[in-house]
C-alpha positions as CSV (number, residue, x, y, z in Angstrom):
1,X,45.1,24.3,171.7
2,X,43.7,23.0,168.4
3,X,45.4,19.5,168.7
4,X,44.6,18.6,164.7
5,X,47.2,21.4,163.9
6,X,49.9,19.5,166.1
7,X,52.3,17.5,164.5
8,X,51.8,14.6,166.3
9,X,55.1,11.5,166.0
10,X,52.6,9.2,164.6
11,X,52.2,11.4,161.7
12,X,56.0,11.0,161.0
13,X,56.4,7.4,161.9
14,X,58.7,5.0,164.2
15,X,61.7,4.4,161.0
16,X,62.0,7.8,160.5
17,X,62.5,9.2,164.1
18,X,64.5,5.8,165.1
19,X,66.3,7.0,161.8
20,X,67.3,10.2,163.4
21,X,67.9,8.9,166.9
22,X,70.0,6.2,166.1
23,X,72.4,8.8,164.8
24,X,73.0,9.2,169.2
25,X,72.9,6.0,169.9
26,X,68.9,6.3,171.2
27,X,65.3,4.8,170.5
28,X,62.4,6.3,170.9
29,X,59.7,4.0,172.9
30,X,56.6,4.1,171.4
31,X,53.4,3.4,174.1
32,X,49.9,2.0,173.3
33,X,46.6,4.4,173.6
34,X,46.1,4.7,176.9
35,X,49.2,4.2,178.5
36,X,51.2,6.8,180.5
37,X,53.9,8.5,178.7
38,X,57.4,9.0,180.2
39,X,58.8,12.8,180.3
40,X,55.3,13.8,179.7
41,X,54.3,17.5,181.4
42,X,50.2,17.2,180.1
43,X,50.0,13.4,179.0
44,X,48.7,12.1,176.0
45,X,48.8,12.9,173.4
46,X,51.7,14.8,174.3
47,X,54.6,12.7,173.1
48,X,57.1,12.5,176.3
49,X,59.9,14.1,175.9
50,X,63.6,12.9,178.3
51,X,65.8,15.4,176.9
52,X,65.4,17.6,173.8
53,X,67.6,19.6,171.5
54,X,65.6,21.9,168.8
55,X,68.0,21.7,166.5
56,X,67.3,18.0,165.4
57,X,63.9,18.8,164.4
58,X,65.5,20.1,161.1
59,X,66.4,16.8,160.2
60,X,62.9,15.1,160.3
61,X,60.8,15.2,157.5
62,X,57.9,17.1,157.4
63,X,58.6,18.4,160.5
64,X,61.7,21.0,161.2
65,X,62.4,23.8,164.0
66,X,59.8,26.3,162.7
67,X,56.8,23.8,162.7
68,X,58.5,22.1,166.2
69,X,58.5,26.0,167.5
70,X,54.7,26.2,166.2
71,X,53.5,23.2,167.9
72,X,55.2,23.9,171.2
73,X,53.4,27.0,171.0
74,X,50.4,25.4,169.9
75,X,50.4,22.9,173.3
76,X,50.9,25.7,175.5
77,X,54.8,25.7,176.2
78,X,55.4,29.2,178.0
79,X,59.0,30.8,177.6
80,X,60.0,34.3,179.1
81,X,60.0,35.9,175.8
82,X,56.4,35.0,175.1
83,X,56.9,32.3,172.3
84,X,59.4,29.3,171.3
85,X,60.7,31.2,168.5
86,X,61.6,34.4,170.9
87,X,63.3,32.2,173.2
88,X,65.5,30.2,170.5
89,X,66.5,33.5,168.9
90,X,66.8,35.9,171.8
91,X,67.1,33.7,175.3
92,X,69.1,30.2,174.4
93,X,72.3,31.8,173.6
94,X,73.6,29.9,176.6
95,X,71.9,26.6,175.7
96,X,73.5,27.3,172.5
97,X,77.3,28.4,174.0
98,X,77.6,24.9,175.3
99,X,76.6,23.0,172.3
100,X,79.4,24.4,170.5
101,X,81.9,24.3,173.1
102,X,81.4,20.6,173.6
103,X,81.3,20.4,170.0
104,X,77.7,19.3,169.4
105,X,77.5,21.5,166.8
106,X,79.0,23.2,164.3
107,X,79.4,27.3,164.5
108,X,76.4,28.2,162.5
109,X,74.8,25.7,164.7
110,X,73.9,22.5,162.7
111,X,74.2,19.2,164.6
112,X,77.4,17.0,164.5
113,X,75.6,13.9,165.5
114,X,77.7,12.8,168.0
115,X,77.4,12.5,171.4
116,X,79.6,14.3,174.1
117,X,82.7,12.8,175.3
C-alpha cells in the first residue's frame, strides 16, 4: 500500500466529519499518535471504523465514494468481486435493498440523514 495516496481523516479535519456525523446523531473520537484505535482491522493509521455506510462519503469534501472506494483498495480491503467498486456496483444490492426499505435512502440511493426508527 502506498499510504501517502490514502486519504487519511486528518487531511479532512474533526469540523467537517463531526459536520457530517452530527447529521446521525454521532461523533467521531479522534485518538492521539500512538494510541489504539477502536474498529480498527490493521491499526494505525487506519482510522477505526464501528459501522460504515459508503454512501456518506459523497458528502465530505474532498473525499466522496470513488476516492473512499480507491483508498479501501489502496489499504488492502478484499471483496469477492476483486475491488470496492465491483462490490458496490455488482454485490451490495442487498446492503442497498435494506437502506431503502427502511428508508435510509432515497430510490436513486442518496442519503436521508436520518436514522432508523
Amino acid at each position: 500500500m502506498n499510504e501517502s495516496s490514502v486519504l487519511k481523516c486528518s487531511d479532512i479535519g474533526p469540523d467537517v466529519i463531526d459536520g457530517l456525523l452530527s447529521r446521525y446523531s454521532i461523533s467521531s473520537a479522534w485518538v492521539a499518535a500512538g494510541l489504539p484505535l477502536t474498529g480498527s482491522y490493521w491499526g494505525a493509521p487506519e482510522a477505526g471504523i464501528v459501522g460504515q455506510q459508503v454512501l456518506l462519503a459523497d458528502h465530505l469534501p474532498c473525499v466522496g465514494r470513488q476516492r473512499l472506494m480507491q483508498d479501501m483498495d489502496a489499504w488492502g480491503y478484499s471483496f469477492r468481486p476483486g475491488s470496492t467498486r465491483r462490490w458496490f456496483n455488482d454485490d451490495a444490492e442487498d446492503a442497498q435493498a435494506w437502506l431503502r426499505r427502511e428508508n435510509l435512502v432515497t430510490a436513486a440511493g442518496e442519503p436521508l440523514f436520518r436514522l432508523r426508527e
